[in-house]
C-alpha positions as CSV (number, residue, x, y, z in Angstrom):
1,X,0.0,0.0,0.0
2,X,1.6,3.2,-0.9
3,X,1.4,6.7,0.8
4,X,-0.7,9.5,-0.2
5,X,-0.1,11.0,-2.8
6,X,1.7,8.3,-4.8
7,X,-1.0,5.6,-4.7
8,X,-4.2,5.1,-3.2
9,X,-5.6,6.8,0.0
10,X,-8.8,6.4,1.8
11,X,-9.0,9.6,2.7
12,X,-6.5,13.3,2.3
13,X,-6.3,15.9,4.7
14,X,-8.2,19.7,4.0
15,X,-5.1,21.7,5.1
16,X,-5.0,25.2,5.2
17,X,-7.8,27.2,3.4
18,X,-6.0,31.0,2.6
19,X,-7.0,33.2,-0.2
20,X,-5.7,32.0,-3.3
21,X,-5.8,32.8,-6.6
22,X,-8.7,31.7,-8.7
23,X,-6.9,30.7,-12.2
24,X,-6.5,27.2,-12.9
25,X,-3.0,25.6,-14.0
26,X,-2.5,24.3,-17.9
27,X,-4.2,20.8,-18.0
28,X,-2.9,18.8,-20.4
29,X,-4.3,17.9,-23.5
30,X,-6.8,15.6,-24.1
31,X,-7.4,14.6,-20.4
32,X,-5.0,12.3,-18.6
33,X,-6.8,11.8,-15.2
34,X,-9.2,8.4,-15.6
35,X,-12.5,8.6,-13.5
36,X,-12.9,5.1,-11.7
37,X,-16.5,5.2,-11.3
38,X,-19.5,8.4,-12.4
39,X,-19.2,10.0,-8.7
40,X,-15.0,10.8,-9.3
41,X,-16.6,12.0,-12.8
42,X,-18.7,14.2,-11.3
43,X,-16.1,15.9,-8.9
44,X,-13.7,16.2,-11.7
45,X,-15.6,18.3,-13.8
46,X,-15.8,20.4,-11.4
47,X,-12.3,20.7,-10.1
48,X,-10.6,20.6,-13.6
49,X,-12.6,19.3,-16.5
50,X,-10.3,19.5,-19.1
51,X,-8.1,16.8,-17.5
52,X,-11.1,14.3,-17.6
53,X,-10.2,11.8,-20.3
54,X,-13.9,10.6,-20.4
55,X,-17.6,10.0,-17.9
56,X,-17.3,6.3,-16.7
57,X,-21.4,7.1,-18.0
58,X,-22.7,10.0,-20.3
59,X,-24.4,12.1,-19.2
60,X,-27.8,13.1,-21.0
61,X,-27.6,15.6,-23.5
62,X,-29.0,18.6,-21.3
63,X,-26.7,18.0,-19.0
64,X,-23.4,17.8,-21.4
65,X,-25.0,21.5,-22.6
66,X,-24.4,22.6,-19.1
67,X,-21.1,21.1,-18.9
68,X,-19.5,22.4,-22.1
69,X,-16.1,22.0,-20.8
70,X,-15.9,18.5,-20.2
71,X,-15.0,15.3,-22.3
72,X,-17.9,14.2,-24.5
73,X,-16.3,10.7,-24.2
74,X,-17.6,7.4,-22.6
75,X,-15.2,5.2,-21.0
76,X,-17.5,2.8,-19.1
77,X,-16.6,2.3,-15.0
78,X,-13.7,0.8,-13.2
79,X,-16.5,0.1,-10.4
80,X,-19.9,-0.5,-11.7
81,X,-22.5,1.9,-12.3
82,X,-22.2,1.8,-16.0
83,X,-21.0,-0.3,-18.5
84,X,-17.8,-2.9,-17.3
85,X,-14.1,-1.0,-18.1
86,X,-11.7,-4.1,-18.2
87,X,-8.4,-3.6,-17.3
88,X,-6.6,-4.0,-20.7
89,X,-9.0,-1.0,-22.0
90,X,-8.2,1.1,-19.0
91,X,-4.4,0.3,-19.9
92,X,-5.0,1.5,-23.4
93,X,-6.6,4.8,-22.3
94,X,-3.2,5.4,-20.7
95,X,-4.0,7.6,-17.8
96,X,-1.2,9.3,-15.6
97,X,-3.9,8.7,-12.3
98,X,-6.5,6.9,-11.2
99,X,-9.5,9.0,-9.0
100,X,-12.2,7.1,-7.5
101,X,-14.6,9.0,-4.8
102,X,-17.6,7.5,-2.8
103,X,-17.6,4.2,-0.7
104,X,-14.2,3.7,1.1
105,X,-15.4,0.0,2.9
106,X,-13.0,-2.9,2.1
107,X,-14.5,-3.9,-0.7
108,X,-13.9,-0.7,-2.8
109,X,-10.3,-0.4,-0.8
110,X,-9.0,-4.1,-2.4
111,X,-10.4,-3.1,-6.1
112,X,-7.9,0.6,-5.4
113,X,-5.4,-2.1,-4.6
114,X,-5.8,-4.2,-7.1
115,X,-6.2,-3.0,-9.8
116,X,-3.0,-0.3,-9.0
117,X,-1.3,-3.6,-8.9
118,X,-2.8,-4.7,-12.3
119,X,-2.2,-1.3,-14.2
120,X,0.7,0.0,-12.7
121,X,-1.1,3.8,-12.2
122,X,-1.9,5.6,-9.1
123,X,-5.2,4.9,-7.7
124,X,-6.7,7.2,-5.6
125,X,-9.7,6.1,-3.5
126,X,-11.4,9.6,-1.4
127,X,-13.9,9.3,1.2
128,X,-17.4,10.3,-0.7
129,X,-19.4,11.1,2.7
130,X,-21.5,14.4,2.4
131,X,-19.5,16.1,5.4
132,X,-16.3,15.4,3.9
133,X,-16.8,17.3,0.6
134,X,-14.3,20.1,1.3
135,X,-11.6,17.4,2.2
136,X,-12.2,15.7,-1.1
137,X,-11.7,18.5,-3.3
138,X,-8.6,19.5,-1.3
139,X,-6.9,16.0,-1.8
140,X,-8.2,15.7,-5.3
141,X,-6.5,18.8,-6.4
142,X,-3.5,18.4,-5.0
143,X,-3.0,14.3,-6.3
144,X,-3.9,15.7,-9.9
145,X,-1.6,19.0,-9.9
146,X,-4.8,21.7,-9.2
147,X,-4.4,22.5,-5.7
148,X,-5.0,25.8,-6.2
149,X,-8.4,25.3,-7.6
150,X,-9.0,22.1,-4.8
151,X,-8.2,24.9,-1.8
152,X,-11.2,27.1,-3.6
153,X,-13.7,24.9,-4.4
154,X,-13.1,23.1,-0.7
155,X,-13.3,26.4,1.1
156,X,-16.6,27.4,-0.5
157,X,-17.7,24.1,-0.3
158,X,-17.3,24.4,3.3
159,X,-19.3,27.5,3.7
160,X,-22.5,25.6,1.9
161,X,-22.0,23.1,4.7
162,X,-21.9,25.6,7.3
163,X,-25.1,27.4,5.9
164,X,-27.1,24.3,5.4
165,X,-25.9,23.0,9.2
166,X,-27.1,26.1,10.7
167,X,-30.4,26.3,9.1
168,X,-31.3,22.5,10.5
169,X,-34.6,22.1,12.2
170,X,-36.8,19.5,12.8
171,X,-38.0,19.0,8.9
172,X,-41.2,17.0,7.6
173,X,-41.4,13.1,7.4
174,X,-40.5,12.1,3.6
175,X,-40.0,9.4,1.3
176,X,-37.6,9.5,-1.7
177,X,-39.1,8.1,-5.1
178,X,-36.7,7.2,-7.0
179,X,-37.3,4.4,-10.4
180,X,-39.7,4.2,-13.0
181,X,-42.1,3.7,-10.8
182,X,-41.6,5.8,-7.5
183,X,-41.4,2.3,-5.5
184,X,-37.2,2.3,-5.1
185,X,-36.0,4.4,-2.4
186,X,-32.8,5.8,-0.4
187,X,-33.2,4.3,2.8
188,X,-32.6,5.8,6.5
189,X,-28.6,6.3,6.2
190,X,-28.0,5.9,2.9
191,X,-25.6,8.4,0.5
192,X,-29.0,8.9,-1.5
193,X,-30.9,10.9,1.4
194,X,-28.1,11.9,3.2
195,X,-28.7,15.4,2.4
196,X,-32.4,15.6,3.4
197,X,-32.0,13.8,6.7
198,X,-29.1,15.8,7.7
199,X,-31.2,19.2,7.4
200,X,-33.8,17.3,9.8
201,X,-35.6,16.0,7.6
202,X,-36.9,12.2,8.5
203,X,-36.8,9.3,6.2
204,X,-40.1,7.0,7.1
205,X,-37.9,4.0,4.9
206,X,-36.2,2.3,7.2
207,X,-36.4,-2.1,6.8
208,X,-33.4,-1.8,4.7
209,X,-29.9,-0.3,3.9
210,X,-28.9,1.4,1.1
211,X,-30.9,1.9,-2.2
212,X,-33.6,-0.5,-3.1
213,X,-36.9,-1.6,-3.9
214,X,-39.9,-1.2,-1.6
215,X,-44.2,-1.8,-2.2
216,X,-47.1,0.7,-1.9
217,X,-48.2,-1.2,0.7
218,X,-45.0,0.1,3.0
219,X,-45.5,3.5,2.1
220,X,-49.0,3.4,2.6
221,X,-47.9,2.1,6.0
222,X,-45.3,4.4,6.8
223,X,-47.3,7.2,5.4
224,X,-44.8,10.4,5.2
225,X,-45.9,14.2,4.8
226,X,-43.9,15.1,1.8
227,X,-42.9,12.4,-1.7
228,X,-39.3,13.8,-2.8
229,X,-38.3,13.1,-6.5
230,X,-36.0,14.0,-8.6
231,X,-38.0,12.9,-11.6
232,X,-40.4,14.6,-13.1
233,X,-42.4,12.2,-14.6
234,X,-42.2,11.2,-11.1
235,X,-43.8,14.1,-9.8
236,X,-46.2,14.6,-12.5
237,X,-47.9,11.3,-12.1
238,X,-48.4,11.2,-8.3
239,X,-49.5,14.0,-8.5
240,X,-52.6,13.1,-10.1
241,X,-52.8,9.5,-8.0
242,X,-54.7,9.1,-4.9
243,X,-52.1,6.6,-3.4
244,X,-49.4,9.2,-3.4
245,X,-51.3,12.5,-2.8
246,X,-53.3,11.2,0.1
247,X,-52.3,10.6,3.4
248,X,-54.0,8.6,6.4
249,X,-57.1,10.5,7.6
250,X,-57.6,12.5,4.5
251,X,-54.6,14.9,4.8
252,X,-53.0,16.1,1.8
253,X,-49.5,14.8,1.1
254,X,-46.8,17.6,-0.1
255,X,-44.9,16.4,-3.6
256,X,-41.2,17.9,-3.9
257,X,-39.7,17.7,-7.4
258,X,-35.9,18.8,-7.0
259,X,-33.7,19.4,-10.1
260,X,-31.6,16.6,-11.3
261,X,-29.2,19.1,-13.5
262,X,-26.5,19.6,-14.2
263,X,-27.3,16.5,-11.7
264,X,-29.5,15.4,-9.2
265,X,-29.0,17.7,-6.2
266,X,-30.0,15.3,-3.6
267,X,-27.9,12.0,-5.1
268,X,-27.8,10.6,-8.5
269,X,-24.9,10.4,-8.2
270,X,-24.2,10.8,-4.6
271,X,-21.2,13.0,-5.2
272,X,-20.5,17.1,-5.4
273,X,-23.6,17.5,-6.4
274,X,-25.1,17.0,-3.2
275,X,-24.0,20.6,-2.2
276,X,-26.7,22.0,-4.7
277,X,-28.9,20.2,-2.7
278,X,-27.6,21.7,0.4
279,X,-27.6,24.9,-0.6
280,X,-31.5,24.8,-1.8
281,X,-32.3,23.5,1.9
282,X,-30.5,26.6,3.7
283,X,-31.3,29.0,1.0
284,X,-34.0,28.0,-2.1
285,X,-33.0,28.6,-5.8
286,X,-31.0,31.6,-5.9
287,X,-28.8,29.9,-3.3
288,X,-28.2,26.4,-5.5
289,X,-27.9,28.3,-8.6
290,X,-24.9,30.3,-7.4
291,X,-23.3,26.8,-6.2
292,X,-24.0,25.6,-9.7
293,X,-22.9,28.2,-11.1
294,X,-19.2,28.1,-9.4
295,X,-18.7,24.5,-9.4
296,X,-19.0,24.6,-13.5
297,X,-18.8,28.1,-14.6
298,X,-22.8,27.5,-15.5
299,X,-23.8,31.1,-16.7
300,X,-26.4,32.6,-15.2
301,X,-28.8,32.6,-17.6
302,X,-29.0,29.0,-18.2
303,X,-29.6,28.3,-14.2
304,X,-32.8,30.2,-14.0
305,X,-35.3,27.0,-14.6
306,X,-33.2,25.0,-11.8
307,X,-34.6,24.7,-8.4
308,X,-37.1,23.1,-6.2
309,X,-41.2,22.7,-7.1
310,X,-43.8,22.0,-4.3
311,X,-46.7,20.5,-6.9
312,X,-49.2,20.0,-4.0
C-alpha cells in the first residue's frame, strides 16, 4: 500500500484554506486523469474538467450542454455503475492517475489495490461522505496538480456546509421516489438521502440499507408528509394519483420535485452535487444556482429554470 499522494488513499487531509488565486494551472491535453466510477466524474468536472479523459457514464444531453467543458467521451466504469471498463482497455486509455470517490469500505479499498497492482497507475480512493466534501476537493487537487483550484472549491464548499448546518430544524417526514415507478427508495442512512435527513428531515424507509426496492403497501404504511423526487415524470404522475397525494385520515401529502441538472441535487450520483442540494435546503434557488454556477462556470442565464417545485 503506498502513501498519499503516490497511490491510493482512503481519505486526504483539507489543510490550510488562505486566499488563493482563482486561475487554474494548464491541464494537459486531451485529459489524462481516468474517473474510476460516475461520482469521481462528477467531482472532476468540477475541479478541472479539461483533464477528464472521459464520464465512466454520459451524461444526457442537457446535462453535457451545461457542462460544455468537459470530455464528451464514454469510457464505461472501473466500479460498476455503468457499463464494465476491463483492465486491458483502462491500460489502453493510458492515464497518468486513477481517482475514485464514494464508498471507502474494504470492498472498494481491495479493487484501489488491485487493480494499481494490475495497471501499474496511481489509484486514488477519497472518502465520498457528504460532510467530507471540502476534504475531497482538497486531496483531489493536490493528487492531480490543481491545488489551487482544490483549496477554492473546498473552502466554499465548506461554507455551503456551514449554511445548510445552521439552518437545520426538525423537517417533515418524507419518502424518496426514486425508479420508473416511485417504488425504489434511499433508505434511513443511505448516500442517496443523506442530504435531506441531515437538514432534519426524516426518512419514514427504514427495513433496509442502502438503495432499493420497496411496495405501496409500505409507504402506505409508513405514510410520510412530503414524496421527494427528482424525476419529473415522477412528480407529475403522483400527482394526479390518490395513493401518493393522500395521506392517512384525509390529509393532503406535499410532492417535492428537485432538479436533477446539471445533476441530481439530492444524489444521482451521490457526489458534489449534493451541495446544490444543500444549498437549496439553507437557502432555495438563488442559493443552489450560485453553487451551480461556481462548481461549472454554468452562466447565469441558463440556471434560471433550476430549483425546487412544491406541486401539492
Amino acid at each position: 500500500m503506498k502513501q498519499a499522494g503516490s497511490g491510493w488513499t482512503r481519505r486526504g487531509a483539507l489543510g490550510g484554506l488562505g486566499a488563493l488565486a482563482a486561475c487554474r494551472p494548464p491541464a494537459a491535453p486531451g485529459g489524462d486523469v481516468l474517473a474510476a466510477g460516475q461520482p469521481a466524474a462528477v467531482l472532476l468536472s468540477a475541479l478541472a474538467p479539461a483533464r477528464m479523459i472521459g464520464w465512466p457514464r454520459r451524461p444526457p444531453t442537457e446535462a453535457l450542454a451545461l457542462l460544455s467543458r468537459t470530455a464528451p467521451i464514454e469510457t464505461g466504469s472501473l466500479t460498476g455503475g455503468g457499463a464494465p471498463l476491463g483492465l486491458e482497455a483502462a491500460a489502453a486509455l493510458r492515464p497518468r492517475l486513477i481517482l475514485d470517490y464514494g464508498d471507502v469500505s474494504p470492498r472498494m479499498a481491495a479493487i484501489a489495490e488491485r487493480t494499481q497492482a494490475r495497471l501499474g497507475t496511481p489509484y486514488h480512493l477519497l472518502d465520498g461522505t457528504l460532510s467530507h466534501i471540502p476534504q475531497a476537493f482538497a486531496r483531489a487537487g493536490k493528487v492531480i496538480g490543481e491545488e489551487a483550484r482544490g483549496e477554492i472549491l473546498a473552502e466554499r464548499a465548506a461554507a455551503v456546509l456551514a449554511r445548510w448546518r445552521g439552518a437545520q430544524r426538525t423537517g417533515p417526514s418524507f419518502y424518496y421516489a426514486r425508479g420508473g415507478d416511485g417504488l425504489e427508495t434511499g433508505f434511513a442512512g443511505s448516500l442517496a438521502t443523506e442530504v435531506l435527513e441531515g437538514a432534519g428531515w426524516r426518512n419514514v424507509a427504514r427495513n433496509a440499507a442502502g438503495v432499493g426496492r420497496t411496495t405501496r403497501e409500505r409507504i402506505a404504511a409508513w405514510d410520510p408528509e412530503v414524496l421527494v423526487t427528482l424525476d419529473p415524470r415522477i412528480a407529475r404522475a403522483a400527482s394526479r394519483d390518490p395513493f401518493w397525494v393522500r395521506r392517512r385520515g384525509g390529509a393532503r401529502r406535499r410532492i417535492l420535485l428537485l432538479a436533477d441538472l446539471p445533476f441530481g441535487w439530492i444524489d444521482r450520483p451521490p457526489s458534489i452535487n449534493r451541495l446544490l442540494g444543500c444549498a437549496w435546503l439553507a437557502g432555495g434557488d438563488r442559493a443552489a444556482q450560485e453553487v451551480a454556477g461556481w462548481l461549472w462556470g454554468i452562466a447565469p442565464g441558463k440556471l434560471a429554470t433550476l430549483g425546487g417545485r412544491w406541486l401539492a
